[in-house]
C-alpha positions in Angstrom: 49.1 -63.7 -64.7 50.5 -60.3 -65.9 52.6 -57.9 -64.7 53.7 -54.3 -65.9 56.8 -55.5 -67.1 54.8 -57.9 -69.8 53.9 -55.1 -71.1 56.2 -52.8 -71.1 58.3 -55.7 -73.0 56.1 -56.4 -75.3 54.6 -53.0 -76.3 58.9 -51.9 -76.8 59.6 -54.7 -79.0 56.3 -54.2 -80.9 57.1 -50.7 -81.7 60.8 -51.5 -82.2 60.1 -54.5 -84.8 57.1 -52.4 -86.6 59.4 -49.5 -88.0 62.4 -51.8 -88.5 59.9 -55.0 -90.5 56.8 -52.9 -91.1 56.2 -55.9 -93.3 56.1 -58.7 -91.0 53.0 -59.3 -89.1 53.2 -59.5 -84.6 51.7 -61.2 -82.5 52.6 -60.7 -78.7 51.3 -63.1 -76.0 49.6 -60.3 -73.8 48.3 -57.7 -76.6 47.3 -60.4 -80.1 48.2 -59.4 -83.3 49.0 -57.0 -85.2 49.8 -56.2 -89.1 49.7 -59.3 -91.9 49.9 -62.4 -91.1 49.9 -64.5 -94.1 53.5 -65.4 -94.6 56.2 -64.0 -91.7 54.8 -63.3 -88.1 57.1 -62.3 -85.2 55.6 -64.5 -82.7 56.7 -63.0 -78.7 56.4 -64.2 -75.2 57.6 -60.8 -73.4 58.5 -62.9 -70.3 57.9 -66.2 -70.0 57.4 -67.7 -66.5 55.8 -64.5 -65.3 55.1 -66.4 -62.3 58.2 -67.3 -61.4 59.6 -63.4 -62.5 56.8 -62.1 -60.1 58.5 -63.4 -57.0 62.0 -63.3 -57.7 63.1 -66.2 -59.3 65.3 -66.3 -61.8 63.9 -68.7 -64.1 62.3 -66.8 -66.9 62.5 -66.0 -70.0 61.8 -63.1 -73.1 61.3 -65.4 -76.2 61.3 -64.0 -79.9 60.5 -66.1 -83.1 60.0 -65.7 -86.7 57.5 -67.7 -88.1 57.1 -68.7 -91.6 54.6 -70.7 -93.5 53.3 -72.0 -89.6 56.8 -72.9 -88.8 59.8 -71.2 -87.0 62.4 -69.8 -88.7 64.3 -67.7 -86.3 64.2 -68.0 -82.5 66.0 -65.8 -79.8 65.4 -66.2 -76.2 67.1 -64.4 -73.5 67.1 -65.8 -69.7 67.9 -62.3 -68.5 68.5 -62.7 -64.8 70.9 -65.8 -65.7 72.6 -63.6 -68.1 71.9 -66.4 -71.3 71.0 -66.2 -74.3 70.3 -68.3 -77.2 70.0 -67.9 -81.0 68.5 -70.6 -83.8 68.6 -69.7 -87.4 67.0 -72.9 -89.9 70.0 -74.9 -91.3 72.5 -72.7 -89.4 72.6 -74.5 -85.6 71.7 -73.2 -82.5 74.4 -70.9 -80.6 74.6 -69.5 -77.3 75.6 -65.8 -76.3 79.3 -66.4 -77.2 78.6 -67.9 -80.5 78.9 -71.3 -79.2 77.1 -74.1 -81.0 75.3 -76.2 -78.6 74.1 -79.7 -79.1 71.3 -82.2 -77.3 72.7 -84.4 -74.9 73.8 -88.0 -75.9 71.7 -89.7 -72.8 70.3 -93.1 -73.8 67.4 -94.6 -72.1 64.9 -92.8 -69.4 66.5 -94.1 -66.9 69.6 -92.2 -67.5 67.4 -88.5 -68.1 66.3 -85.8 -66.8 62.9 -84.6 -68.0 61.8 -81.4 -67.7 57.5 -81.1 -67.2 55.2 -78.1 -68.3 53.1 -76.6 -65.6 49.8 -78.5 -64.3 46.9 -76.5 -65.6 44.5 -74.4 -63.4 41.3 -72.6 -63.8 38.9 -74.0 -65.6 38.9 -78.0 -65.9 42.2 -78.3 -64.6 41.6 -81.1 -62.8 40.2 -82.8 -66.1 43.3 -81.3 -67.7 46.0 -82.6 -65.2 44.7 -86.1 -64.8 47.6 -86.9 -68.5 50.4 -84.5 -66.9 49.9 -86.4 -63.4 49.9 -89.7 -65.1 53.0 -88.6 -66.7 54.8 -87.5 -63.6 54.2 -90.5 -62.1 55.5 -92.8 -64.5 58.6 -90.3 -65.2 58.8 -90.7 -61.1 59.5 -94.1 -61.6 61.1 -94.5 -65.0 63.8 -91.2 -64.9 66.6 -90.0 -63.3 65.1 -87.1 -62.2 61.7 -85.5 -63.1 61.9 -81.0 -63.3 59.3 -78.7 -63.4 60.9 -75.3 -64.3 57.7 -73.2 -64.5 58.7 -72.1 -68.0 58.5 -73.3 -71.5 61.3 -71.4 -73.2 63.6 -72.4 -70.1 62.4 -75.9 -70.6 63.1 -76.0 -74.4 66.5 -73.9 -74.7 68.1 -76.6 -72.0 67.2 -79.5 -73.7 68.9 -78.1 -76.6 72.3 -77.0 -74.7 72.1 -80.7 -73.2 71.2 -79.7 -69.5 67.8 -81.5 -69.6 67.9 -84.4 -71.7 63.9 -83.8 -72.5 60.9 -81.5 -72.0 57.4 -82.9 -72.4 54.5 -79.9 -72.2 51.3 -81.2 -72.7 50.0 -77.8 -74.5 51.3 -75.8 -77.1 50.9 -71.5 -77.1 53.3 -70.1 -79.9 54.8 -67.4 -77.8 55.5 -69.7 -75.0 57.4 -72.4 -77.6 58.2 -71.2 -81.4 61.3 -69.6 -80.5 62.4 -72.9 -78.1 61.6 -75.4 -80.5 63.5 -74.3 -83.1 66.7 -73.8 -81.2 65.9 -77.5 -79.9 65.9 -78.4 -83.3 68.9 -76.8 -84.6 70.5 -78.2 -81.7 69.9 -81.7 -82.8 66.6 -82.5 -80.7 63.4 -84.2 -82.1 60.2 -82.0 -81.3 57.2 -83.5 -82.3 53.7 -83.1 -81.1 52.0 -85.7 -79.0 51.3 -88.1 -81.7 54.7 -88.4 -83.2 54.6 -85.9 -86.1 56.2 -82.6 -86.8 56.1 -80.0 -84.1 54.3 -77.4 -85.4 52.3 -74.0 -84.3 49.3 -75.6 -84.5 50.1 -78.8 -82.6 49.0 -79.7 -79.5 51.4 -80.6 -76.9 55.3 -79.8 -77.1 57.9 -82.9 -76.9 61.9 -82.1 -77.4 63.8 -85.0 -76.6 67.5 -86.1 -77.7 66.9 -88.6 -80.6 67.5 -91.5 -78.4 65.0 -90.9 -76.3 61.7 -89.7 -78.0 60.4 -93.6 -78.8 60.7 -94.3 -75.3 59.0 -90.5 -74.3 56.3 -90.8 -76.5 55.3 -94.4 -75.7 55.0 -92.9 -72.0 52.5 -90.3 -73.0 51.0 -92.3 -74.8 50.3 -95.1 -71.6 50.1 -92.2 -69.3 47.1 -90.7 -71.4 45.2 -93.6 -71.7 45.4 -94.1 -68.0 
């Protein structure tokens, strides 16, 4: 889904970041890439959650990062109708709007959490696609405090990091839709890995932030609910 406003955002920032860091390569969820890409890319989501922007709810999201090296450096995300916004730089914390740091929740054990859950996918072998994120949701059902499903992924990642969600498990991994969250989660103190444990990067496939006392128990629950 696309509206006008996708791409009015993203064709504004493009032109705005191209004469300020003609150096730095783009690349914008709804119009690819631009310029080199070797070392620095601005990586954009214009507004993420378009469906939820489309009829009126407030839960979305323009997410800017700065990658480096396949890793995010710089993240800025703005929840506009919320009037939020939050700012990660590497080894300087995560911040909100008023230049308050903000830190991952302290919750220990699932059954204590709220976990936040990517969309269920559609088109094309969804149903092949959603059988992990239903086995998930049914285990979270039974094993959380409360199970969320937000409709976007910078929403998702920039709450776990102020402590609002205590985890966010997407089961896919777009760079516009996460570079910017995931390092604000992790300047905030979270642990975001991909779906095998390691180091969250753009090239993973699936998107786990959790506080640190959490992410054994989260990723031993993927790990039974994709086997089911």
């Amino acid at each position: 889904m696309v509206s006008e406003v996708d791409l009015s955002v993203e064709r504004a920032v493009r032109a705005y970041l191209n004469e300020n860091t003609p150096a730095i390569g783009f690349l914008g969820e709804e119009e690819g890439r631009a310029g080199a890409v070797d070392d620095l890319l601005w990586v954009l989501d214009p507004v993420d959650g378009t469906a939820n922007f489309v009829r009126g709810l407030p839960l979305c999201a323009v997410s800017l990062a700065l990658v480096s090296r396949r890793k995010p450096v710089l993240g800025v995300i703005a929840l506009p109708f919320l009037q939020e916004q939050y700012v990660g730089l590497t080894g300087e914390g995560a911040h909100d709007a008023f230049g308050r740091r903000i830190r991952v929740s302290g919750t220990s054990g699932l059954v204590n959490a709220i976990v936040a859950l990517g969309d269920y996918a559609v088109g094309p072998n969804a149903a092949a696609r959603n059988r992990a994120r239903l086995a998930i949701t049914e285990l979270l059902a039974h094993r959380a405090q409360r199970v969320r499903m937000l409709g976007s992924a910078a929403v998702d990642l920039v709450w776990t990091a102020a402590g609002r969600l205590d985890a966010s498990v997407m089961l896919s991994n777009k760079p516009w839709d996460t570079a910017a969250g995931v390092l604000i989660a992790r300047e905030a103190g979270a642990h975001v890995v991909d779906r095998d444990g390691s180091p969250h990067t753009v090239d993973s496939t699936a998107t786990l932030a959790a506080a640190p006392t959490l992410l054994d128990d989260l990723l031993a629950l993927v790990r039974e609910a994709e086997r089911a």
